[in-house]
C-alpha positions as CSV (number, residue, x, y, z in Angstrom):
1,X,0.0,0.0,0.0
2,X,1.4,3.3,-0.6
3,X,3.0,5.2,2.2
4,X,0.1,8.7,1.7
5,X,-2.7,5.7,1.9
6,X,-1.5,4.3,5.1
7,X,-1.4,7.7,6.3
8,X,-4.2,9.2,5.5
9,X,-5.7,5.9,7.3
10,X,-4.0,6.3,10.0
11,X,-4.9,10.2,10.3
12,X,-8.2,9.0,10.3
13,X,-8.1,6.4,12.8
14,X,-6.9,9.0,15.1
15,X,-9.4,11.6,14.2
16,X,-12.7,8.9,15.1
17,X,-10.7,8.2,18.3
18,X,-10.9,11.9,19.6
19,X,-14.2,12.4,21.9
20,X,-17.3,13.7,20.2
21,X,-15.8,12.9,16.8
22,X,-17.8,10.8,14.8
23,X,-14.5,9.8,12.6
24,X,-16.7,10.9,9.2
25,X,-19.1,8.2,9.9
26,X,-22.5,8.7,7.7
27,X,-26.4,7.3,7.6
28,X,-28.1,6.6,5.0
29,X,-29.4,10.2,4.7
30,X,-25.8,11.3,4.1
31,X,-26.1,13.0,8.1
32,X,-23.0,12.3,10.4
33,X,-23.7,10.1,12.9
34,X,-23.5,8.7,16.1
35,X,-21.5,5.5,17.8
36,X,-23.1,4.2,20.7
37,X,-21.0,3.1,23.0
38,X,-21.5,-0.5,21.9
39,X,-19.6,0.1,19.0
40,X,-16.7,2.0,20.7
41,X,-16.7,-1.0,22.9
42,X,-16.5,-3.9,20.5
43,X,-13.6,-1.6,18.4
44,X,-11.8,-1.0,21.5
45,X,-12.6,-3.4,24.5
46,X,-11.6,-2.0,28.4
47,X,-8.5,-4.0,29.9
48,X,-11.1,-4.9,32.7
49,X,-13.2,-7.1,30.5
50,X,-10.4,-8.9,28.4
51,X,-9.9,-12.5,28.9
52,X,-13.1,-12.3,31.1
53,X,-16.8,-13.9,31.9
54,X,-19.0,-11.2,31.3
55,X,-22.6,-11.1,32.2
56,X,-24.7,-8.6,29.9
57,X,-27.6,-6.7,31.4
58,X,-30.1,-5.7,28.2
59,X,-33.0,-5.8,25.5
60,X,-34.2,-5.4,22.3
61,X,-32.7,-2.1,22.0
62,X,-29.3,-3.2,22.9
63,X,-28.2,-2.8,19.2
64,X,-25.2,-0.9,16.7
65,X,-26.3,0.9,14.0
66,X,-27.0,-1.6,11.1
67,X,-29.6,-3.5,14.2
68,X,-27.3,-6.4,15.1
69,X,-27.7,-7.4,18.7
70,X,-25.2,-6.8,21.7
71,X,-26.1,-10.1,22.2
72,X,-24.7,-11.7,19.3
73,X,-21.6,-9.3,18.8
74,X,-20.5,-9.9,22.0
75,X,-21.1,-14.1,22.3
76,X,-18.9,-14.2,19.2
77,X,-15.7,-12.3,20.7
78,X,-12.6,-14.3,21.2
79,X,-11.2,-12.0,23.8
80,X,-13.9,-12.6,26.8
81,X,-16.5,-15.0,27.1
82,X,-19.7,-13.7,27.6
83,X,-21.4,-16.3,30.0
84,X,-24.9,-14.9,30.9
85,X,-27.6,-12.6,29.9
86,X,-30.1,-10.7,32.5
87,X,-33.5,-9.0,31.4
88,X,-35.8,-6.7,33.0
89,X,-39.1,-5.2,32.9
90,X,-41.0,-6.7,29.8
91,X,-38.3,-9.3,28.7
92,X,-35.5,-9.5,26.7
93,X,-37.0,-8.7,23.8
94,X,-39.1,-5.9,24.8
95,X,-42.4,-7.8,24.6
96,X,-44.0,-8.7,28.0
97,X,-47.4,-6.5,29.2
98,X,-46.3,-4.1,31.5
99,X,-45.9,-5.3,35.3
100,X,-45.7,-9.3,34.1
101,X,-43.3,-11.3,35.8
102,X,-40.2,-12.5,33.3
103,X,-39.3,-15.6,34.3
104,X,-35.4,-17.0,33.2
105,X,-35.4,-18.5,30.6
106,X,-32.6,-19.7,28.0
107,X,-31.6,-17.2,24.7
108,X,-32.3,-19.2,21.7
109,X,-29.8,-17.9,19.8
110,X,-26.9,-18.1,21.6
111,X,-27.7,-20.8,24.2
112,X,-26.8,-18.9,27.3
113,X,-28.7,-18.0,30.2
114,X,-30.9,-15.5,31.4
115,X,-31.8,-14.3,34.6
116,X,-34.5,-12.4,35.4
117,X,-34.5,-9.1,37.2
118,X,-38.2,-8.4,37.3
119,X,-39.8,-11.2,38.9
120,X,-38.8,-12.8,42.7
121,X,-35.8,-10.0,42.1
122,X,-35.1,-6.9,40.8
123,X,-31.2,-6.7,41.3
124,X,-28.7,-9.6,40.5
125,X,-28.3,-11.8,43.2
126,X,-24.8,-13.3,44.3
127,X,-25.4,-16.6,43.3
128,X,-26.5,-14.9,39.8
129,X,-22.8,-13.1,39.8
130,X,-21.0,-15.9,40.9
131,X,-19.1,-17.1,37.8
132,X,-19.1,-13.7,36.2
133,X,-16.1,-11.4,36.2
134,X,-17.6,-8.4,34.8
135,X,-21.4,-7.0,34.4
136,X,-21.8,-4.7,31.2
137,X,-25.0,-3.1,31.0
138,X,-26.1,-1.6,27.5
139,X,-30.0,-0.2,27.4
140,X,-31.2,2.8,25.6
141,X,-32.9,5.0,27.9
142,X,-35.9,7.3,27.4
143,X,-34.9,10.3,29.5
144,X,-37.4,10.2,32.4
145,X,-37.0,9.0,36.0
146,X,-39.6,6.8,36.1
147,X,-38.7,4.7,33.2
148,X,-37.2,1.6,35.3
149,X,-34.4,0.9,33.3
150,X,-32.8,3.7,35.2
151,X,-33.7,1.7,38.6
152,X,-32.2,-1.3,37.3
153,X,-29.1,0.2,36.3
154,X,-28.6,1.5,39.6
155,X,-30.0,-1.7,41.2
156,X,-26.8,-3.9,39.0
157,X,-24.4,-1.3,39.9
158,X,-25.2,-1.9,43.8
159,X,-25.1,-6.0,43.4
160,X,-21.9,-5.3,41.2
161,X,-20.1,-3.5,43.8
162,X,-21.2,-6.0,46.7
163,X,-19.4,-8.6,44.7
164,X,-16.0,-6.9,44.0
165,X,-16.2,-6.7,40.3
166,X,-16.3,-3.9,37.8
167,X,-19.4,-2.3,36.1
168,X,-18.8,-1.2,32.2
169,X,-22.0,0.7,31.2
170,X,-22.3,1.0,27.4
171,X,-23.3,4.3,27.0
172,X,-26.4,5.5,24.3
173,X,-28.4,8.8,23.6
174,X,-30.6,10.6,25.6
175,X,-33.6,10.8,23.1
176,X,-34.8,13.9,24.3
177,X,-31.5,15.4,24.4
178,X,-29.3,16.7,27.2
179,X,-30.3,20.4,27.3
180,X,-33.7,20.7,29.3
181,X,-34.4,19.8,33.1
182,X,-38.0,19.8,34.1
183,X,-39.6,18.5,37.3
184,X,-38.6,19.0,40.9
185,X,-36.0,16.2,42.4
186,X,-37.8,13.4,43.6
187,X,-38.3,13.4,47.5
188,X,-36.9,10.0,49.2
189,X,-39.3,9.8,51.5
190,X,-41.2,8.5,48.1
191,X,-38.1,5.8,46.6
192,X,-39.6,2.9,44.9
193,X,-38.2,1.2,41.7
194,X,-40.1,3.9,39.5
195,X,-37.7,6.9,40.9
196,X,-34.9,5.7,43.3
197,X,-33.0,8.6,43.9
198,X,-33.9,12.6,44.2
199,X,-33.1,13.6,40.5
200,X,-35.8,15.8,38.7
201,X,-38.7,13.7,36.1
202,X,-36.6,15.0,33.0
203,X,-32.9,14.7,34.0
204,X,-31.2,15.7,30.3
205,X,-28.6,13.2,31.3
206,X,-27.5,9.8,29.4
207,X,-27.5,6.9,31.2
208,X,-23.6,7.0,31.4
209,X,-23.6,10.3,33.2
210,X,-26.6,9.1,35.3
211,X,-24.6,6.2,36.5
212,X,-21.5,8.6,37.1
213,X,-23.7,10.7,39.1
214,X,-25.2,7.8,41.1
215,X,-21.6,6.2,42.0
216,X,-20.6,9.0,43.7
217,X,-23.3,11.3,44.8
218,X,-25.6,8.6,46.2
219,X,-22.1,6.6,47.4
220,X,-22.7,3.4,45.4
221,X,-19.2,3.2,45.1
222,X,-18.7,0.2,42.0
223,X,-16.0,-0.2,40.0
224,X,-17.2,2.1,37.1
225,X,-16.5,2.4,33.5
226,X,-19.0,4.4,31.2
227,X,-17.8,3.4,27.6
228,X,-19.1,6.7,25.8
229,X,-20.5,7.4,22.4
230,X,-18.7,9.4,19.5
231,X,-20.6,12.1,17.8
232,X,-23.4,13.1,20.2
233,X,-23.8,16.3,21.4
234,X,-26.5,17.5,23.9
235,X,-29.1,19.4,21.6
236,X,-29.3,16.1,19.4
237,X,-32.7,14.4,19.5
238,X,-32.8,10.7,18.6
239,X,-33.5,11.4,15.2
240,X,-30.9,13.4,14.7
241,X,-28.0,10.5,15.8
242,X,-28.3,8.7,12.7
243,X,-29.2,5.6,14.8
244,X,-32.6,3.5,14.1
245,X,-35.3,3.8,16.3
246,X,-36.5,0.5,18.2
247,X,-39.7,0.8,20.6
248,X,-38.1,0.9,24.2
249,X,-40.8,-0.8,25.1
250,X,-44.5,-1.7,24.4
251,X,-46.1,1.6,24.9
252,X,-42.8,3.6,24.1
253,X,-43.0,2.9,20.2
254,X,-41.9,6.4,18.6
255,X,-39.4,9.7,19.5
256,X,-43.5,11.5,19.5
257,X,-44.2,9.2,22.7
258,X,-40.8,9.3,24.4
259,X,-40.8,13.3,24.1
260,X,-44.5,13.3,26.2
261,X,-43.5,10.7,28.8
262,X,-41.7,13.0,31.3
263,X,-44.8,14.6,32.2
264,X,-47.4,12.2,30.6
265,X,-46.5,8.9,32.6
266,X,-48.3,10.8,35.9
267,X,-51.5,10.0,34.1
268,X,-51.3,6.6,35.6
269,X,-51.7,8.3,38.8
270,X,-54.8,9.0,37.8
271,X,-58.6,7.7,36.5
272,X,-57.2,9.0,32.9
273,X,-56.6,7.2,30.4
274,X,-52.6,7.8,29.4
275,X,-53.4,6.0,25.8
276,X,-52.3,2.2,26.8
277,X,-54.5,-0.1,24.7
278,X,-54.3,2.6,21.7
279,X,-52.3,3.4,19.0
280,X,-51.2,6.3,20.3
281,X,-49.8,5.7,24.1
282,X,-48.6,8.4,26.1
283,X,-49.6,11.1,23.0
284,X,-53.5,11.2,24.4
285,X,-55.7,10.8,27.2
286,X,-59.5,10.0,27.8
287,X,-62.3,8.8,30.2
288,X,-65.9,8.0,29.4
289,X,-67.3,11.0,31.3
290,X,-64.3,13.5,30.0
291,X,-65.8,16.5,28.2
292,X,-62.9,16.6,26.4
293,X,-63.9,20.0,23.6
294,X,-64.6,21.8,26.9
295,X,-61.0,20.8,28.3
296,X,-59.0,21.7,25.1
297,X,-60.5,25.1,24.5
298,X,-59.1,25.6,27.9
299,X,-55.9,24.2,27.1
300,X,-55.1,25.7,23.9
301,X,-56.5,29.6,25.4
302,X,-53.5,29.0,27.8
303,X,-50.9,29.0,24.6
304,X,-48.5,26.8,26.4
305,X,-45.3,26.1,24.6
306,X,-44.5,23.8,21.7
307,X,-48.0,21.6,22.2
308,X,-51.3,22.2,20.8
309,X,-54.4,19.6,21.9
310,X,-57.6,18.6,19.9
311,X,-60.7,16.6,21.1
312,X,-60.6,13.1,19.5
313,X,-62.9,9.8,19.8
314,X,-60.6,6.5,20.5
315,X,-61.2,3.0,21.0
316,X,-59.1,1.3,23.6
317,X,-58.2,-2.4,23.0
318,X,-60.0,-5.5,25.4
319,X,-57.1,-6.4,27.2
320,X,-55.9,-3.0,28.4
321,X,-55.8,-2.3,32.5
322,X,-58.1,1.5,32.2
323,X,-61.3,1.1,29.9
324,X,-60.7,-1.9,28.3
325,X,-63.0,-2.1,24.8
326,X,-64.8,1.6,25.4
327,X,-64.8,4.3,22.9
328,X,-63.5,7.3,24.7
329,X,-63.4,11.3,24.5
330,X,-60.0,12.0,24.2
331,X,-57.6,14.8,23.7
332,X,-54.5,14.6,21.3
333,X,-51.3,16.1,22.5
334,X,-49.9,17.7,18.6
335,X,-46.2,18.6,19.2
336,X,-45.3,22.3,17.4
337,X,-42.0,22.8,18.6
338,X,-40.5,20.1,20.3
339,X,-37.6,22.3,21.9
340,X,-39.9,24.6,23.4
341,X,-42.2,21.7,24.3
342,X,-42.8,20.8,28.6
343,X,-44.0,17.7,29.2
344,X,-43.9,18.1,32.9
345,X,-45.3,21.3,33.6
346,X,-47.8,20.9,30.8
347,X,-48.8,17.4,32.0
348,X,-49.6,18.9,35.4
349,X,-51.4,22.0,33.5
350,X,-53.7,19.4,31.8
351,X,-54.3,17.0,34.7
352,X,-54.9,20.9,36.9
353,X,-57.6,21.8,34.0
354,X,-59.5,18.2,33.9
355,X,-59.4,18.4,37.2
356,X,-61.4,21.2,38.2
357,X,-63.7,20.8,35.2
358,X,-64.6,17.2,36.4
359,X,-64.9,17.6,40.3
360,X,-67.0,14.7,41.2
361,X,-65.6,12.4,38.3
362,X,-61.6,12.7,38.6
363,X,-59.8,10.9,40.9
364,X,-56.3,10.6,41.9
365,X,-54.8,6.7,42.2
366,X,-52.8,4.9,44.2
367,X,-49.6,4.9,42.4
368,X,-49.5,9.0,41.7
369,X,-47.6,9.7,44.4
370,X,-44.1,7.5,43.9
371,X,-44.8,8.5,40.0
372,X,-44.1,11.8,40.8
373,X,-41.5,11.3,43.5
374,X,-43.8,13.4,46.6
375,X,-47.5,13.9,47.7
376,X,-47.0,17.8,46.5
377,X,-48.3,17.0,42.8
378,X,-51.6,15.7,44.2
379,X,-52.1,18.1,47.4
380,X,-51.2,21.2,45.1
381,X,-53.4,20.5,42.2
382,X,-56.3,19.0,45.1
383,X,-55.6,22.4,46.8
384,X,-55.9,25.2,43.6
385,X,-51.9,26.0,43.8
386,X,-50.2,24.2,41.3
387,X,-48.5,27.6,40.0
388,X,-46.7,27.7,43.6
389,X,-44.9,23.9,43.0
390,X,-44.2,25.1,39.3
391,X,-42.4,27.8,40.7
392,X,-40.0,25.4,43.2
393,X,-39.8,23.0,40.5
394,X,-38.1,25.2,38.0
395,X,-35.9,26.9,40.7
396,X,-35.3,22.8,41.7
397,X,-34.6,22.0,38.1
398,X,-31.8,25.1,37.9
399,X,-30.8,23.8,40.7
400,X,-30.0,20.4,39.8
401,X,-28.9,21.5,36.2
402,X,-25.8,23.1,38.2
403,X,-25.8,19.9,40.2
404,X,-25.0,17.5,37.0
405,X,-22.2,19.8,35.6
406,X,-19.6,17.6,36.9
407,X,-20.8,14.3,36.0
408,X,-21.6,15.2,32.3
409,X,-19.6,13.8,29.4
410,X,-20.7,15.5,25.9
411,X,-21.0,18.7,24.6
């Protein structure tokens, strides 16, 4: 080869190597785009993991950009033996209802074992760890604290740490991007396994710098290595990465529902429908005695950002757990500006509204208040002063976007 090739190559090489570059890579839209950390891993493996058993915590979004599995990629290295597979909340392939039990089970493909961590446990046990060296966790995120992926992160870097061995968390995009914080920080007197630690309902943070966060700040102390991606800065969106989309989960199935779960999951706090048994989950709402034209006029007159609403009719599917097989009033959240867009403070806006329109029909349920991390969301709306918790909550969020600085990896 001539000596200018092998240069240029190697000029190359070094420029994909330096953080944040994307080393020239393209989509099919001709777009730069984005490495998740599963790729930097495979091209460049940590010293940890080599020669090692390795135990891979993940699901059907565990993939590199032309949709090959973790799974497979990593079962076919030479340089560590991957032994074990664990899944969480609805399955390894992203299937199960949720709240169903996964059960372990054996991956077809590969032949190896899986362990679940959302049945009789949610964090890997010792007997679970016992012939692994190392426990690599790879899991696109969706931005929000009460997505549980982020519980069982935090749950494996605590069972990781108890057993002496190291943590390598494959790092992916925040979907929403890492420039907006919304939501006060969740109080601990409310920790369950749908918000574990006090950070806000939009945190603007990859999973990496969550994890980096949690290990020191919240003293989990593991052996950490956050594998980052190449290429991502913090005012990309998902679509703007270059990577394919894959539903996060059953009800998660586009960037449209991700971008209104923040603030839209607290509908299952509620008598509302938040769209489960629909096409459309978490992008409308609806109950059978909802007067739903009256509730968007009000809605729309208040010209909140980035979001319009309109009244629409929807049938909700037999097996689903709020108004299974009714036709319901609804109302459509439209997205106009996604930037601008506040799916916390507009959730709480809409749930306010219905609210006092529907006095002796609304009602508050049982899971509202670990949803949204404190009883304030349901004593201040109960009590006509929702504008006074908006007000902590933003000072919370600026607050906690100070908080992150030094735990944050991308531009």
């Amino acid at each position: 080869m001539p000596v200018k090739s092998i240069l240029v190559m190697i000029t190359l090489a070094l420029i994909a190597a330096l953080p944040g570059c994307d080393g020239g890579l393209r989509n099919e839209n001709g777009a730069s785009g984005v490495r998740p950390g599963l790729e930097v891993f495979l091209a460049s493996p940590p010293e940890q993991v080599l020669q090692e058993r390795v135990g891979l915590i993940t699901n059907q979004t565990g993939i590199d950009r032309e949709r090959r599995r973790n799974i497979d990629l990593l079962a076919a290295r030479q340089d560590f033996d991957l032994v074990a597979l664990f899944a969480f909340e609805h399955g390894l392939r992203g299937e199960a209802p949720p709240g169903e039990k996964i059960v372990s089970d054996v991956d077809p493909s590969t032949g190896l074992p899986v362990y679940s961590l959302y049945g009789e446990v949610r964090k890997p046990t010792p007997e679970m760890l016992a012939d692994i060296d190392v426990l690599i966790y790879d899991v696109q995120d969706v931005g929000a604290r009460p997505y549980t992926r982020v519980s069982t992160m935090a749950l494996s870097m605590q069972a990781a740490a108890e057993a002496g061995i190291p943590f390598v968390l494959l790092d992916r995009p925040n979907p929403l991007g890492g420039l907006h914080v919304e939501g006060g920080r969740l109080d601990t007197a409310f920790s369950s396994f749908v918000g574990m630690y006090p950070i806000p309902l939009r945190h603007g943070m990859t999973l990496g710098e969550l994890a980096r966060m949690y290990n020191t700040e919240f003293i989990i102390d593991a052996d950490l290595t956050v594998v980052p991606m190449r290429g991502w800065r913090r005012a990309m969106w998902h679509d703007a990465t270059g990577l394919p989309w894959v539903s996060t989960s059953p009800n998660i199935r586009s960037l449209d529902a991700a971008t209104h779960y923040p603030g839209m999951v607290l509908l299952e706090g509620t008598n509302l429908s938040e769209g489960r048994g629909t096409d459309l989950p978490f992008e409308q709402t609806g109950a059978p005695w909802l007067r739903n034209v009256e509730v968007v006029d009000s809605l729309n007159a208040k010209g909140l950002p980035g979001v319009r609403f309109e009244a629409v009719q929807f049938e909700v599917d037999a097996d689903a757990r709020k108004y299974s097989g009714e036709s319901l009033p609804g109302i459509r959240f439209m997205l106009t500006d996604r930037d601008a867009y506040r799916p916390v403070s507009t959730a709480l806006l809409l749930i306010d509204t219905i609210r006092r329109l529907h006095d002796d029909e609304f009602e508050w349920g049982p899971s509202i208040d670990r949803l949204a991390g404190t009883n304030r969301v349901r004593r201040s709306i109960d009590e006509g002063v929702l504008h006074l918790l908006l007000k902590d909550w933003e000072e919370d969020a600026e607050l906690f976007r100070r908080e992150r600085e030094p735990y944050l990896m991308y531009e």
